[in-house]
C-alpha positions as a printed Julia matrix, in Angstrom:
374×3 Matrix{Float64}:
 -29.44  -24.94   -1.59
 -27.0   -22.33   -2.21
 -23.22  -23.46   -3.15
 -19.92  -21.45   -2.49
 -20.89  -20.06   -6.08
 -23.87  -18.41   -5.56
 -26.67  -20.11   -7.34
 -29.74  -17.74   -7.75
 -31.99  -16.63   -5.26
 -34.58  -19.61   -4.52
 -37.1   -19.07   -1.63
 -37.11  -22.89   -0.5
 -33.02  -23.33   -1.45
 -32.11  -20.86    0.55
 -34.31  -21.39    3.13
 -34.08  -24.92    3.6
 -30.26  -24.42    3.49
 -30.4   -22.1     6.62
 -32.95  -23.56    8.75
 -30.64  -26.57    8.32
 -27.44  -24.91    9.23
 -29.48  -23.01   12.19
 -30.76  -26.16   13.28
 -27.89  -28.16   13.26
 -26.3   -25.83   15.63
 -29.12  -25.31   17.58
 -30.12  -28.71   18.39
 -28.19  -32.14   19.5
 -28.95  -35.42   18.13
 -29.44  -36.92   21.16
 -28.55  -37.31   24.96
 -25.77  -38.73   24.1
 -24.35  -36.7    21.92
 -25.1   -33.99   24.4
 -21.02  -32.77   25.08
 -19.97  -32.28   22.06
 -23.26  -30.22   21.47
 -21.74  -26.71   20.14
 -22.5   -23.57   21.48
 -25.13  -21.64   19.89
 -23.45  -18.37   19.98
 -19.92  -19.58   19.88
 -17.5   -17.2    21.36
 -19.83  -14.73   22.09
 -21.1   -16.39   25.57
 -24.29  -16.94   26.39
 -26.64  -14.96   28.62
 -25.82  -17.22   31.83
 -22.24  -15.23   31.16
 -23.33  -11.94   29.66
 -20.32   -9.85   28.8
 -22.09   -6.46   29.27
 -26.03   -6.09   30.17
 -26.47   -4.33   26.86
 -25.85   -7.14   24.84
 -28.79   -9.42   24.24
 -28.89  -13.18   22.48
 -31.52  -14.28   19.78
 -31.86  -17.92   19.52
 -34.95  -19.34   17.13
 -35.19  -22.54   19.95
 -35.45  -20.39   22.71
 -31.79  -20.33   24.41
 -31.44  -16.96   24.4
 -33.43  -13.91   25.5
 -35.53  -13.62   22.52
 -36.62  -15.88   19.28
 -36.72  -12.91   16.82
 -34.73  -10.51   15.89
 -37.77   -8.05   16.39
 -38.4    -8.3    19.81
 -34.81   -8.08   20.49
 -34.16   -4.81   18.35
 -37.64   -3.6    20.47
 -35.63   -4.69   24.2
 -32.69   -2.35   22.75
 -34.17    1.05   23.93
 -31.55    3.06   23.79
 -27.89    3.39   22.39
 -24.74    0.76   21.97
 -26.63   -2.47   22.21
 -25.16   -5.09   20.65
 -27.26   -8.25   19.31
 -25.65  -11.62   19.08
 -27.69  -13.88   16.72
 -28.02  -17.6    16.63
 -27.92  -19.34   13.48
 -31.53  -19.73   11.9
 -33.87  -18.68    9.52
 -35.85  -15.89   10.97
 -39.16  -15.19    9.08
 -39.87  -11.69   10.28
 -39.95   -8.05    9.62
 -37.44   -5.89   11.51
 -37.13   -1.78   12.18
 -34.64   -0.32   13.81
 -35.95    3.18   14.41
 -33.9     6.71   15.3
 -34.54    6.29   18.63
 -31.55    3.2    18.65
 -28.42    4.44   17.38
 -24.84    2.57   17.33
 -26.87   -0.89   17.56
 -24.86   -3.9    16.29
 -25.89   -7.4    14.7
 -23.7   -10.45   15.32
 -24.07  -13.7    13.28
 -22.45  -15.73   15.87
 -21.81  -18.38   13.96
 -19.71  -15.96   11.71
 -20.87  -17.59    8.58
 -23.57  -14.92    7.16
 -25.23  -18.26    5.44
 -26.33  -19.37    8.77
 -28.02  -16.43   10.0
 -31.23  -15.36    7.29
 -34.04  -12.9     7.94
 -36.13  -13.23    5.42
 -39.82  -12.43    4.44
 -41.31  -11.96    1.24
 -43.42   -8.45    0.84
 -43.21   -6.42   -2.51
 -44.23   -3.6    -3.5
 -47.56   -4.28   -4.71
 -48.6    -6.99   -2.08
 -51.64   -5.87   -0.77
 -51.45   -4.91    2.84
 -53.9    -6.0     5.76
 -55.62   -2.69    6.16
 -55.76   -2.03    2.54
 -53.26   -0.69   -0.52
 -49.86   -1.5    -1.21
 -46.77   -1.76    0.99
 -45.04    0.27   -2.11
 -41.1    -0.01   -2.73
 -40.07    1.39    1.15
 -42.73   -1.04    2.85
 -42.08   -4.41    0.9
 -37.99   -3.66    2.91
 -37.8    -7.31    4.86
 -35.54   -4.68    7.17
 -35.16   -1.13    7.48
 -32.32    0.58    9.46
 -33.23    4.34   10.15
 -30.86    4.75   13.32
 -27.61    5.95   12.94
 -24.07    3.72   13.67
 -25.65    0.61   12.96
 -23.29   -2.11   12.21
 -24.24   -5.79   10.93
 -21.43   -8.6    10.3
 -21.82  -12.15    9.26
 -26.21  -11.46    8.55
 -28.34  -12.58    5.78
 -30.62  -10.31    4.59
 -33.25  -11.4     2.25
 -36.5   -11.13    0.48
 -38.02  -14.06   -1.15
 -40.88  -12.56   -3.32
 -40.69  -14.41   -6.5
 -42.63  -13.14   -9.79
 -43.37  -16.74  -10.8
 -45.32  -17.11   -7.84
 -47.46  -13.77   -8.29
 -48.39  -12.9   -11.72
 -51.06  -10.74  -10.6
 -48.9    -8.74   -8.45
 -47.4    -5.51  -11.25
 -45.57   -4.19   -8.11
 -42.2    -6.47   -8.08
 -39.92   -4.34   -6.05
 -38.92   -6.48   -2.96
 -36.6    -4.89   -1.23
 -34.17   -7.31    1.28
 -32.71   -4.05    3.41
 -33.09   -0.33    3.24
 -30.71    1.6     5.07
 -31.19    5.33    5.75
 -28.72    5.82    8.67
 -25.85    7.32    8.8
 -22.02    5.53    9.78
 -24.23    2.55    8.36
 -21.52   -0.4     8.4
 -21.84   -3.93    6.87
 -19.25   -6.81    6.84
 -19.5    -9.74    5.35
 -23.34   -9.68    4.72
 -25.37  -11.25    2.09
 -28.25   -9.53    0.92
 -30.48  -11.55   -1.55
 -33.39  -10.62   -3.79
 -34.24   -9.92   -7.19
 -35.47   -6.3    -7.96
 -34.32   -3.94   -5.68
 -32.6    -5.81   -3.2
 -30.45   -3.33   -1.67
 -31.91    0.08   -1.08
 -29.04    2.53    0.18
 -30.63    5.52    1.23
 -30.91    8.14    3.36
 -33.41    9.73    5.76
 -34.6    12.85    3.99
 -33.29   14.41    0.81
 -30.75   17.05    2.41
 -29.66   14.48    5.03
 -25.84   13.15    3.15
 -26.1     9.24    4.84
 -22.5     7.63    4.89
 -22.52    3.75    3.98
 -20.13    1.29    3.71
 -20.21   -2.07    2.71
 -17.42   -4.56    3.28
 -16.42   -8.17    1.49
 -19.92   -8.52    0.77
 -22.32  -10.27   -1.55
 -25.02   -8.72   -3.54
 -27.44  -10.42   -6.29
 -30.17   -9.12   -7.86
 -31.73   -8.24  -11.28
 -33.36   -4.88  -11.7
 -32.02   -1.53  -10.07
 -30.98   -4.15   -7.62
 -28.34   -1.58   -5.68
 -29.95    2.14   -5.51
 -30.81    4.7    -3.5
 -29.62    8.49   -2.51
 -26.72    7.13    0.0
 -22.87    8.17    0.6
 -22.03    4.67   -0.27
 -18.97    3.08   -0.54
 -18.41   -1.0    -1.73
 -15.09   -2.2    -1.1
 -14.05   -6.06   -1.96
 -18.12   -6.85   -3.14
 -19.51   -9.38   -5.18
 -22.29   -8.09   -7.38
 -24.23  -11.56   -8.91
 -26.92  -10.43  -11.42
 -29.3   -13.48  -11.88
 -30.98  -15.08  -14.82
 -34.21  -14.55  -15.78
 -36.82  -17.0   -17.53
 -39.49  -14.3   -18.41
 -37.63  -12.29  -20.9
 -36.69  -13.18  -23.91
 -34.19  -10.37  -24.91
 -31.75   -7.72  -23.22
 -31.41   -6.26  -21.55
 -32.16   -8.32  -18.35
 -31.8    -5.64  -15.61
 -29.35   -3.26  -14.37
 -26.73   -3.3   -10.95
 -27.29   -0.06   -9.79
 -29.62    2.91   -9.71
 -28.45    5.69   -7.62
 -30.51    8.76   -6.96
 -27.9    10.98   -5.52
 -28.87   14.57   -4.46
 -27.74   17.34   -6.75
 -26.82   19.01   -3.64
 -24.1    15.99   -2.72
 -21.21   15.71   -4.3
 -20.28   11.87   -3.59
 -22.58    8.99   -4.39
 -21.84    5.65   -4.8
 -18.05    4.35   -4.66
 -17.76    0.22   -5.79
 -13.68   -0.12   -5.59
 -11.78   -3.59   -5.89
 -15.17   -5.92   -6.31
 -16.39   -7.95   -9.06
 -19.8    -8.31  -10.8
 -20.56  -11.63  -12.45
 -23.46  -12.82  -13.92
 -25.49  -16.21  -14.24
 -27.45  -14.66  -17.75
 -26.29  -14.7   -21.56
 -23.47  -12.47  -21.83
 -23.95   -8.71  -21.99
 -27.34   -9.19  -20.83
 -27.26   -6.7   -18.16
 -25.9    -3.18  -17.55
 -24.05   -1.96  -15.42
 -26.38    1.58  -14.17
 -29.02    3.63  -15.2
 -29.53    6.87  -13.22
 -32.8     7.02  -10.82
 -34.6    10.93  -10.86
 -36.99    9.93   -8.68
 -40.41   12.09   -9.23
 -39.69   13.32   -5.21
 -36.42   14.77   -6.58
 -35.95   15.75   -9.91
 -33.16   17.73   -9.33
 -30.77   14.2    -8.64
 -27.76   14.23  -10.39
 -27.48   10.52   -9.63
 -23.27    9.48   -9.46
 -21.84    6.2    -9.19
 -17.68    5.41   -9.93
 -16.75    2.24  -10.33
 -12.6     1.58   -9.82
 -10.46   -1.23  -10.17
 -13.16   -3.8   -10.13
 -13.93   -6.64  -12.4
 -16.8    -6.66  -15.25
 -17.46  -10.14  -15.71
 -19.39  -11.27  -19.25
 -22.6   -10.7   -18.06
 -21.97   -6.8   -18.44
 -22.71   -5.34  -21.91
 -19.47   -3.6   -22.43
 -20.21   -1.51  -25.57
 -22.99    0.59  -23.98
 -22.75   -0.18  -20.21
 -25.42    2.56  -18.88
 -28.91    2.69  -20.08
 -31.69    5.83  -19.45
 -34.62    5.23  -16.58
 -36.35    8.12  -18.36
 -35.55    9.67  -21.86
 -36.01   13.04  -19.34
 -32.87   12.3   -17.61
 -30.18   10.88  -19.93
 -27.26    8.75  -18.2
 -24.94   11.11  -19.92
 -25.94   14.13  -17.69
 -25.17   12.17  -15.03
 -22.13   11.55  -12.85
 -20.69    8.47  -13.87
 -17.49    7.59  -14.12
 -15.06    4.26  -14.25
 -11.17    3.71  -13.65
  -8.88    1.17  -14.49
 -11.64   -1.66  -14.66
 -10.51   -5.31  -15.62
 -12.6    -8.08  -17.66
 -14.86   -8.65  -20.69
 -17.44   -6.28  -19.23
 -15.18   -3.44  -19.09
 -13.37   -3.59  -22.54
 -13.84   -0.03  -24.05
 -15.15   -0.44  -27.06
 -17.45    2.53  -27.87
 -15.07    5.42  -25.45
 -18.2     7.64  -25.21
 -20.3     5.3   -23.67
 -17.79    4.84  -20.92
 -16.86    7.92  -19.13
 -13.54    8.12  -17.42
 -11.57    8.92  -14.75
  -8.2    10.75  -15.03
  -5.46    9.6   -12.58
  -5.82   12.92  -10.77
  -9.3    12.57  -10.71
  -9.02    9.32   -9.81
  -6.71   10.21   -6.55
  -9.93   12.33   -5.05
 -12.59    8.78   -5.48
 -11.28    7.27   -1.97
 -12.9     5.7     0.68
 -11.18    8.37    2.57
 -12.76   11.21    0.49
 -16.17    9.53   -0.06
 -16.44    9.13    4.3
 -14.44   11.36    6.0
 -13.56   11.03    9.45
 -16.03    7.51    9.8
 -13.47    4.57    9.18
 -15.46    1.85    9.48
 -12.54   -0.32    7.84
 -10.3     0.01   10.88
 -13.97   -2.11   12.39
 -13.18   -5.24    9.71
């Protein structure tokens, strides 16, 4: 069961915690306990007292329109639907394609712990017809529209490499987002390598992202992608692993900006911490994937705190010897904690204080303020 702290990703703890929480709300006791039964969707209504015909209500017991999140995203033909989400565990694959912008996800419980959508595909799970799902198909969900919003949602994959040894494919991605205006408030999104895949739709398409008092855990390359992306008030957990023996254990992010975009990823006032040996993880290593290898990938990382966990004399690693971190654009300003103690000055490159003035929100998003949405 997952605490307040975070323990690491574990596909029955997490799971049994949820279905618990979604089931507790879901269901009464008894007849007579039947009045003081809470509401599944709390002060969103119910569909007996819609608020607007284009919101719709998923409820795993069958009190709303649908029981999955999939056939509700399929009802939402169209733009500005807004789904409210009962608490549960929902075992499913979900798409939202192009063709449903400005769609919004509700945890109506407002406790992201409650509401889970989970599966467990990775990358090198062999699929029905034959092959591989690959890094983009193992995604538990995939956003592609743009203006998508999600607050108080779990998302989660639950692929363990304990349980597959014969599986060399161990991306498992929880959520890749490719839309633009792509907001997220007080999410979860759990997984081990590549959890988070913040993206965008095609290589000269500049996707804005922003991610809001949210939680992140991971291992490997666990936050990466091509994305606009800003983290503001995040908690990046890196896990710890039983199947190495040395460091380093992983690394927080990957991003594969465009050489073409100036503005990659932005993590300001978070934290990272760590449940492995200290300095057993770094903090980045830039991604050239082989469909681009013209990335310059750029991530800045300002006024956050390094916890332990983060090796702080050499804090950036190399994917490929071709593509050295220190061709890259990455950059850190007025970080706080063990992990960020500059010991070695050329293996952490800084900002200036001008410099720093021009790695905003503001700057990295433009005339989207999702923040104003919190």
């Amino acid at each position: 069961m997952l605490s307040q702290h975070h323990r690491p990703l574990s596909r029955r703890g997490f799971l049994v915690a949820s279905a618990t929480a979604g089931a507790a709300l879901a269901l009464a006791s008894g007849p007579a306990r039947a009045a003081a039964r809470p509401r599944p969707f709390g002060r969103y209504g119910s569909p007996a007292a819609r608020p607007n015909p284009r919101t719709l209500y998923v409820h795993p017991g069958g009190a709303g329109d649908f029981t999955t999140v999939r056939d509700a995203v399929a009802a939402a033909r169209g733009s500005g639907y807004t789904l409210v989400i009962a608490p549960g565990a929902y075992r499913e694959t979900v798409a939202v394609d192009v063709s449903r912008p400005d769609l919004t996800w509700i945890g109506a419980s407002e406790n992201p712990r409650d509401v889970v959508i989970v599966y467990d595909n990775a990358a090198g799970t062999p699929k029905p017809g034959g092959g591989t799902y690959g890094t983009t198909g193992s995604a538990t969900t995939t956003v592609q529209a743009d203006g998508f919003t999600a607050r108080w949602i779990t998302f989660a994959n639950d692929w363990l490499r304990a349980d597959h040894p014969d599986i060399t494919g161990t991306q498992a991605v929880a959520i890749k987002v490719q839309g633009d205006r792509s907001a997220f408030h007080h999410c979860r999104f759990l997984g081990h390598q590549d959890t988070l895949y913040a993206d965008s739709m095609a290589l000269a398409v500049f996707a804005r992202q922003y991610f809001s008092h949210c939680y992140v855990e991971g291992d490997v390359d666990f936050v990466f992608g091509r994305a606009t992306a800003v983290f503001e008030h995040c908690h990046f957990r890196t896990l710890n692993r039983t199947d190495l023996a040395a460091a380093p254990y992983g690394f927080v992010f990957a991003p594969s900006t465009a050489g073409a975009n100036p503005l990659g990823y932005l993590v300001t006032r978070s934290r990272v911490s760590s449940e492995a040996p200290d300095a057993f993880y770094k903090l980045a290593r830039p991604w050239v994937p082989s469909s681009d290898t013209t990335a310059r990938p750029s991530l800045t990382v300002r006024d956050t705190h390094l916890g332990p966990g983060i090796d702080a004399v050499a804090p950036y690693a190399n994917m490929s010897n071709s593509f050295p971190w220190q061709s890259m654009r990455f950059a850190e300003y007025r970080n706080s904690g063990p992990g960020a103690e500059i010991t070695v000055p050329e293996n952490r490159p800084r900002l200036t204080r001008e410099q720093a003035g021009s790695a905003t929100r503001v700057a990295y998003l433009g005339d989207w303020a999702p923040w104003k949405e919190c």
